[in-house]
Backbone as a printed PyTorch tensor [residue, N CA C, xyz], in Angstrom:
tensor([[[  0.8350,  -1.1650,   0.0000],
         [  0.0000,   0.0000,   0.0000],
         [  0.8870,   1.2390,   0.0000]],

        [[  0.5960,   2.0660,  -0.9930],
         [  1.2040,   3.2460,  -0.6470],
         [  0.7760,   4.5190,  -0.2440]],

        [[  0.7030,   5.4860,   0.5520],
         [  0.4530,   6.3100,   1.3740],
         [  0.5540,   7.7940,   0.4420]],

        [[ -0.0210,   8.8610,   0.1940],
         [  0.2280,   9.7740,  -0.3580],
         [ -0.8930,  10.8170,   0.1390]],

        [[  0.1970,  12.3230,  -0.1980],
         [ -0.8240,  13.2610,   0.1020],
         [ -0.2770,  14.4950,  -0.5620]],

        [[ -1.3800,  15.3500,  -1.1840],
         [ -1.0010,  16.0300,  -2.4790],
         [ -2.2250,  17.5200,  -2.0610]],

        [[ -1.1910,  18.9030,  -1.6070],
         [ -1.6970,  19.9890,  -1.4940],
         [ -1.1820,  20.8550,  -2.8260]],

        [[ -2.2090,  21.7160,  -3.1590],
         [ -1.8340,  22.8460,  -4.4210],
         [ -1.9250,  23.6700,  -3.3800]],

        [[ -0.7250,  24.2340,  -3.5990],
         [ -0.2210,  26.1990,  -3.4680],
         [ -0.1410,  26.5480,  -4.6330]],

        [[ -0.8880,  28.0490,  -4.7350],
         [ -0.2420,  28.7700,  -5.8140],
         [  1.1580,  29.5620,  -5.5120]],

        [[  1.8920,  29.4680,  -5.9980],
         [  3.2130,  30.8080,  -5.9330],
         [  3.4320,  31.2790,  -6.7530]],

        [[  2.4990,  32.8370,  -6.7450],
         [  2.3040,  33.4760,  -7.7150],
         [  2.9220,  34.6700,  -7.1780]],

        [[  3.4740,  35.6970,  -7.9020],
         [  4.0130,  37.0850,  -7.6090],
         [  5.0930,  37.4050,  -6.4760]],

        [[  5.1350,  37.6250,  -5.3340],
         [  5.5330,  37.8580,  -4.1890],
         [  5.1790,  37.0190,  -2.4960]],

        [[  4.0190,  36.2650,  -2.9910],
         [  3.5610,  35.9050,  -1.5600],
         [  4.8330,  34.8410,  -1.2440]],

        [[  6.0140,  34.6320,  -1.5270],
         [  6.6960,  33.3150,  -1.3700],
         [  8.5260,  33.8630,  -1.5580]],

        [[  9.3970,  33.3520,  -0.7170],
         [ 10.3560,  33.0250,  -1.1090],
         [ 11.3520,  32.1890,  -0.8920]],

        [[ 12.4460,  31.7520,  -1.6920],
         [ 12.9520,  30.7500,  -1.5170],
         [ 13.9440,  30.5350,  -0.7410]],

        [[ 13.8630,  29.4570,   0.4720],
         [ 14.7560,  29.9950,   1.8720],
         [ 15.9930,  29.2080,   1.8290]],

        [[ 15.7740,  28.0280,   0.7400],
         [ 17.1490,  27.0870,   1.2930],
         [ 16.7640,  25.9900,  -0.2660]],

        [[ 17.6940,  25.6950,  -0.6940],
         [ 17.7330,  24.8620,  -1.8850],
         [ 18.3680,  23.2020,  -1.7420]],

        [[ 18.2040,  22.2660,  -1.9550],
         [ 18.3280,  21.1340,  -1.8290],
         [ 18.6860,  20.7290,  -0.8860]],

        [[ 18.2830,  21.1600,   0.3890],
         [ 18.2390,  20.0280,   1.6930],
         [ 17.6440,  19.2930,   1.5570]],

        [[ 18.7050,  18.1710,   2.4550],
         [ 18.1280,  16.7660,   2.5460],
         [ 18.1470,  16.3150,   4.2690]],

        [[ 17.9960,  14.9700,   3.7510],
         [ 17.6690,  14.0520,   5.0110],
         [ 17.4790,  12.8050,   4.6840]],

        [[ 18.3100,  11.8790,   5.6070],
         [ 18.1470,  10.0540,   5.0690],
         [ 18.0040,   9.6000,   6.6900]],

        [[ 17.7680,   8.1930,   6.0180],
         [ 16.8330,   7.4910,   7.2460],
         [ 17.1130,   6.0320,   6.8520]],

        [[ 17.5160,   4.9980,   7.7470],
         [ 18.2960,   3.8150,   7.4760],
         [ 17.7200,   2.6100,   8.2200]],

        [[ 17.6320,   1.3110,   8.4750],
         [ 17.0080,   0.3350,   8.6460],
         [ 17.9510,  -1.0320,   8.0050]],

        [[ 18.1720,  -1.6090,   9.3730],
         [ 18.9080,  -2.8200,   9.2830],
         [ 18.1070,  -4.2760,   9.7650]],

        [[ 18.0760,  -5.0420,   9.0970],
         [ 17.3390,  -6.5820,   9.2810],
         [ 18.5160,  -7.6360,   8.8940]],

        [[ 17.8860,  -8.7860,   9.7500],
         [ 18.6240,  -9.8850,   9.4790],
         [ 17.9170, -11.0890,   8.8700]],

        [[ 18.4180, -11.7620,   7.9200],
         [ 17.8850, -12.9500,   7.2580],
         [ 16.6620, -12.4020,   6.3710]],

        [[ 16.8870, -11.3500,   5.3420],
         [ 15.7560, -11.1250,   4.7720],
         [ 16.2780, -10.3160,   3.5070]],

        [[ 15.3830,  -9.7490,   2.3460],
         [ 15.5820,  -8.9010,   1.4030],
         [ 14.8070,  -7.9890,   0.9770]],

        [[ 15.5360,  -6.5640,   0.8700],
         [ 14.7780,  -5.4790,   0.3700],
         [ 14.9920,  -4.9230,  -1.3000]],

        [[ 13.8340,  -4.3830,  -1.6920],
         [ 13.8100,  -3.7910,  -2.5920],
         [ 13.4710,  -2.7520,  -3.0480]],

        [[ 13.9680,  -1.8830,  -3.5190],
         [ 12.8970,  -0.5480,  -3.8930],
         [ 11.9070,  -0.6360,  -4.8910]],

        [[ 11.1130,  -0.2950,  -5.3000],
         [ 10.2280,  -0.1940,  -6.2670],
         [  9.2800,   1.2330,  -6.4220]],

        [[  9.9570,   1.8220,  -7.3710],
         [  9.3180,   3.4600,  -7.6740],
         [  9.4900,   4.2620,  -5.8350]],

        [[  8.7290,   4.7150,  -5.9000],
         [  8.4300,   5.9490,  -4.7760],
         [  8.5700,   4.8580,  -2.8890]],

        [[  8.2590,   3.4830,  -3.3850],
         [  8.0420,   2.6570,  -2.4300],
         [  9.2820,   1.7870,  -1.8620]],

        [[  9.7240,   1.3590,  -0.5770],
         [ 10.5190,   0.5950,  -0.6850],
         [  9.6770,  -1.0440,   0.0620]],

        [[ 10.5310,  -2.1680,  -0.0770],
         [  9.3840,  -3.0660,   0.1230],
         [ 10.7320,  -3.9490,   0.9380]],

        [[ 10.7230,  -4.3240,   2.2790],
         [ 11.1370,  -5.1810,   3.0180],
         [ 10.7760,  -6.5350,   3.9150]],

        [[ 11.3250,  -7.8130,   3.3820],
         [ 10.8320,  -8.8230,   3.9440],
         [ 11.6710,  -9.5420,   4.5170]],

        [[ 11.8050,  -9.5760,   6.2800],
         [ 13.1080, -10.1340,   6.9030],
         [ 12.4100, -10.7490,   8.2220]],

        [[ 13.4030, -11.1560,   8.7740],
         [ 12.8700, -12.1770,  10.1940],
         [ 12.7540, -10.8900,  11.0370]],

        [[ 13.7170, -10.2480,  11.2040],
         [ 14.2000,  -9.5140,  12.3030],
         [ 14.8830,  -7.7530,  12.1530]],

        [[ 14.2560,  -6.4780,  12.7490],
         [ 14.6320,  -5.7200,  12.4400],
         [ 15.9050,  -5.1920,  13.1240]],

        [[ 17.0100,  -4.9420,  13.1400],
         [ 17.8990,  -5.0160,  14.2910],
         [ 18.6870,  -3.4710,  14.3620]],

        [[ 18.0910,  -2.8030,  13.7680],
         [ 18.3830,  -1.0510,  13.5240],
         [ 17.6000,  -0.1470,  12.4910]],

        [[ 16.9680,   1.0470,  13.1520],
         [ 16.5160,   1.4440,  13.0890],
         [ 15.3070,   1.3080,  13.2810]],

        [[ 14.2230,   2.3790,  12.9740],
         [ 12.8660,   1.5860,  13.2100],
         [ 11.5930,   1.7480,  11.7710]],

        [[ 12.1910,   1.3330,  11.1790],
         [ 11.4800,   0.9760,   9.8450],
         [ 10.4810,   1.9730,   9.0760]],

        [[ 10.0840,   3.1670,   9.9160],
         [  9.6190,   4.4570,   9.4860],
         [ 10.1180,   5.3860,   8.2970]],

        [[ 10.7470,   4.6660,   7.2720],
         [ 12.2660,   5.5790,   7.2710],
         [ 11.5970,   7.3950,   6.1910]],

        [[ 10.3470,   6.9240,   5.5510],
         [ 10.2030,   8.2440,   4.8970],
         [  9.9300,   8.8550,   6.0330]],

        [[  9.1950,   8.9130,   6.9340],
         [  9.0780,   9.6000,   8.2040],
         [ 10.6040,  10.0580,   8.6710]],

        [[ 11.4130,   9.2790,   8.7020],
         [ 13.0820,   9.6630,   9.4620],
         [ 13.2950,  10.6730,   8.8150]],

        [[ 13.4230,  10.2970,   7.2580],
         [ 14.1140,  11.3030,   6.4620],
         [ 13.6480,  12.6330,   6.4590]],

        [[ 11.9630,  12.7170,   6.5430],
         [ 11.3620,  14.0940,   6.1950],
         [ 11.9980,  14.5380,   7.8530]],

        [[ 11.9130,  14.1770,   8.9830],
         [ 11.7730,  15.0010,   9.8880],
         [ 13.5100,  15.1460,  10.3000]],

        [[ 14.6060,  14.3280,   9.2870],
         [ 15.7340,  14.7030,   9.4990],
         [ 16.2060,  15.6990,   8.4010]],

        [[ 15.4440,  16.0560,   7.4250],
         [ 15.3240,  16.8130,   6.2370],
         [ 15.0910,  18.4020,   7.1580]],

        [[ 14.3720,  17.8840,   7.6650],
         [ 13.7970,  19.1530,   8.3230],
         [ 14.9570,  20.0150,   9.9970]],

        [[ 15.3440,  18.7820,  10.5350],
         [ 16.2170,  19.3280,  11.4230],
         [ 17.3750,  19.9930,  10.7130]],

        [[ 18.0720,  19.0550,   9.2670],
         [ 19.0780,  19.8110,   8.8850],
         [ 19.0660,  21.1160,   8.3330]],

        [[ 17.5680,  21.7550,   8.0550],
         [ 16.8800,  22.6410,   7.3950],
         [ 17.4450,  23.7940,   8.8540]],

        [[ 16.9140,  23.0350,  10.1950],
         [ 16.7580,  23.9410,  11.2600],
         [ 18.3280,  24.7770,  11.6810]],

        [[ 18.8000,  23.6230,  11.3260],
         [ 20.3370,  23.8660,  11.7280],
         [ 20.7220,  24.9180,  11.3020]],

        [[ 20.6110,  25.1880,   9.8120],
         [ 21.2760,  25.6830,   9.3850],
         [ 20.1250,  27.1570,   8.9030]],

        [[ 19.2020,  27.1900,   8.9520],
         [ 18.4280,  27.9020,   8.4400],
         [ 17.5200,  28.2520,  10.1140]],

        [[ 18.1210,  27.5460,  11.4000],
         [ 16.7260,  28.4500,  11.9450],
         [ 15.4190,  27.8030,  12.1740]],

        [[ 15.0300,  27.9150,  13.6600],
         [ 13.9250,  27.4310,  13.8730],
         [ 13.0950,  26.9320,  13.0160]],

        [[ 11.7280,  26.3070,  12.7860],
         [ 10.6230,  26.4940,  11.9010],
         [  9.5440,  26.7290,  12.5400]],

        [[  9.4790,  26.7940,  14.1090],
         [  8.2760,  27.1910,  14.6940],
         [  7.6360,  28.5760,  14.5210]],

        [[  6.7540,  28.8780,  13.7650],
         [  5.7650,  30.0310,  13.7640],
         [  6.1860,  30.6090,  12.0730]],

        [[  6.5420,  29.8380,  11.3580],
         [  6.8120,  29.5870,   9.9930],
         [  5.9060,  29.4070,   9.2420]],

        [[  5.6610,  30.0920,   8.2260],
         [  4.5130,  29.3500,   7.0050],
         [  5.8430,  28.7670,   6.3310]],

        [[  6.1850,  27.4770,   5.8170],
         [  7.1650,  26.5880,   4.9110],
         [  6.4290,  25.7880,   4.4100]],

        [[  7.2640,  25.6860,   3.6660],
         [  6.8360,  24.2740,   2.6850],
         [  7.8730,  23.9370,   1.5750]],

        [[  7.3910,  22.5190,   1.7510],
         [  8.6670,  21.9250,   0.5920],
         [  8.3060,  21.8230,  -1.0810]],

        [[  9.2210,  22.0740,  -1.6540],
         [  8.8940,  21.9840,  -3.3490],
         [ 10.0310,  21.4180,  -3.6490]],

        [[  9.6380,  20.6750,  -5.1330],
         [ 10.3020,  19.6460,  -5.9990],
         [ 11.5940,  18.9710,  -4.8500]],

        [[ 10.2330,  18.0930,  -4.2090],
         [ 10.6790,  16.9590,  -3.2510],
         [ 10.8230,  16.1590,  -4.3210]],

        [[ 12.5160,  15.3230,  -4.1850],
         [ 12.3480,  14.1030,  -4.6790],
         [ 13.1190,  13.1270,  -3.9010]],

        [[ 12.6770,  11.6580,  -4.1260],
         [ 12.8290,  10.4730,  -3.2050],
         [ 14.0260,   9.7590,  -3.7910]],

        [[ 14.6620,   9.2620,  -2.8580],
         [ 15.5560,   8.4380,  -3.6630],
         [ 15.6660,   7.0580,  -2.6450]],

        [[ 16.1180,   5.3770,  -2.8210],
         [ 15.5700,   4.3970,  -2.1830],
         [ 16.8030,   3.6300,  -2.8760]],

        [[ 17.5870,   3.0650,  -1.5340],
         [ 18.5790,   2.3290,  -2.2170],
         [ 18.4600,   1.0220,  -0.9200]],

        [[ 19.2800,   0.0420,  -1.7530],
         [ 19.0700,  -1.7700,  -0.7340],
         [ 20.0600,  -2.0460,  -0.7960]],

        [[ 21.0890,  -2.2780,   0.2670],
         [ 22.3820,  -3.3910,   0.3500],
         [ 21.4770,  -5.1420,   1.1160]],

        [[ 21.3560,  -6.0950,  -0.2420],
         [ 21.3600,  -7.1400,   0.1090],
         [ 22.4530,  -7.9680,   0.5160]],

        [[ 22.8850,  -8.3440,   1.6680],
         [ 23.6990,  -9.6940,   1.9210],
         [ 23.2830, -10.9140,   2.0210]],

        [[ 23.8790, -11.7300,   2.1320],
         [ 23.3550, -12.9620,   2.6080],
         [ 22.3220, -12.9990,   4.0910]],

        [[ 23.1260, -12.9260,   5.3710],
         [ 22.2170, -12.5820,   6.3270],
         [ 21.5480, -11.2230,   6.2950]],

        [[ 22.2620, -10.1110,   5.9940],
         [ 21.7980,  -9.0060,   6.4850],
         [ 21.2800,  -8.2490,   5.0080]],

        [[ 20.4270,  -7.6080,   5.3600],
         [ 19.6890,  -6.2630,   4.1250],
         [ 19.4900,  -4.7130,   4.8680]],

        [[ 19.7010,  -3.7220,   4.4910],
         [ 19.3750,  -2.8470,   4.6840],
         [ 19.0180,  -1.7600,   3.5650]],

        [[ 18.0990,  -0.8480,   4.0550],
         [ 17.1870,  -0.3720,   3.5550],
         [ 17.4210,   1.1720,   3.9160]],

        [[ 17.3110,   2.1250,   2.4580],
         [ 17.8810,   3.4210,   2.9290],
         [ 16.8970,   4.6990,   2.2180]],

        [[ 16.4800,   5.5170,   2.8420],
         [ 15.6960,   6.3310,   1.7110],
         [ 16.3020,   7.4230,   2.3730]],

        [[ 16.4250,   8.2370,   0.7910],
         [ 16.9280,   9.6410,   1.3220],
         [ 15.9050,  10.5420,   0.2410]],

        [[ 15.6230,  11.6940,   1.0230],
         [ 15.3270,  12.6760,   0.4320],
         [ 15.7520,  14.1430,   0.1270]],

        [[ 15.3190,  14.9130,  -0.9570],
         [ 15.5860,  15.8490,  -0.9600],
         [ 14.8430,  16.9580,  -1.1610]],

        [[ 14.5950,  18.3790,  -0.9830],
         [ 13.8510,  19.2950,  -1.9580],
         [ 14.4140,  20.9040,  -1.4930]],

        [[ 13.6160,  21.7260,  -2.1410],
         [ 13.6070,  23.1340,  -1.8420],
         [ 12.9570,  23.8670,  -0.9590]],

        [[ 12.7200,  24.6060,   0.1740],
         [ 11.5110,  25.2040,   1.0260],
         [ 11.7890,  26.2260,   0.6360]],

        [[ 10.5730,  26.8790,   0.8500],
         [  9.9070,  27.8150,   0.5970],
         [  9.2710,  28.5190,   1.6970]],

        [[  9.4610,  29.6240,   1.6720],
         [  8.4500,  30.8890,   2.4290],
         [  7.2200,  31.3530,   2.2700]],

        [[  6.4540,  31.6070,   2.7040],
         [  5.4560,  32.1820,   2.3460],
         [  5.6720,  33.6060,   3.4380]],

        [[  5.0220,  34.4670,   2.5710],
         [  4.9000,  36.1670,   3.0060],
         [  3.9420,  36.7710,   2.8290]],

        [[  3.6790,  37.9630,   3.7900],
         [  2.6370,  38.3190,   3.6260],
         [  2.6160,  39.4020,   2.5250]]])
């Protein structure tokens, strides 16, 4: 199953500007006796045992996307932001016992102004 959610902003004229350009954030997941794969936007893992991380990983990435955003750019509390031309990226080291599973993301935020 895949999970999605899709808001239109307009950014038209002035209400918006651009605060920070290709920050990212990755998020990692280790199992034993099993194999992962990516497939498009999705990654798909089937193992006995998870033994690092905790398997959330688009969740990791957006909200480590977002701390590295903070770091370097500054709170986000009391912020209108938002992210544009987010894109996903999903990579698998299969071993014999072990697989792990990696998604990283990236995009642009944005301001909004009054």
């Amino acid at each position: 199953m895949t999970a999605g959610n899709l808001t239109n902003v307009e950014l038209s004229g002035e209400n918006f500007q651009l605060v920070a350009t290709d920050v990212g954030g990755v998020a990692s997941a280790g199992y034993l006796i099993g194999i992962t794969a990516p497939f498009g936007a999705t990654m798909h893992t089937v193992a006995v045992a998870r033994v690092d991380g905790s398997g959330h990983l688009y969740r990791e990435a957006l909200e480590n996307l977002w701390a590295n955003f903070a770091a370097e750019h500054g709170s986000t509390e009391g912020r209108s932001l938002a992210l544009a031309n987010v894109r996903f990226d999903a990579d698998a080291l299969n071993l014999f016992v072990y697989t792990k599973s990696t998604v990283s993301v990236r995009a642009d935020v944005i301001e909004f102004v009054p």
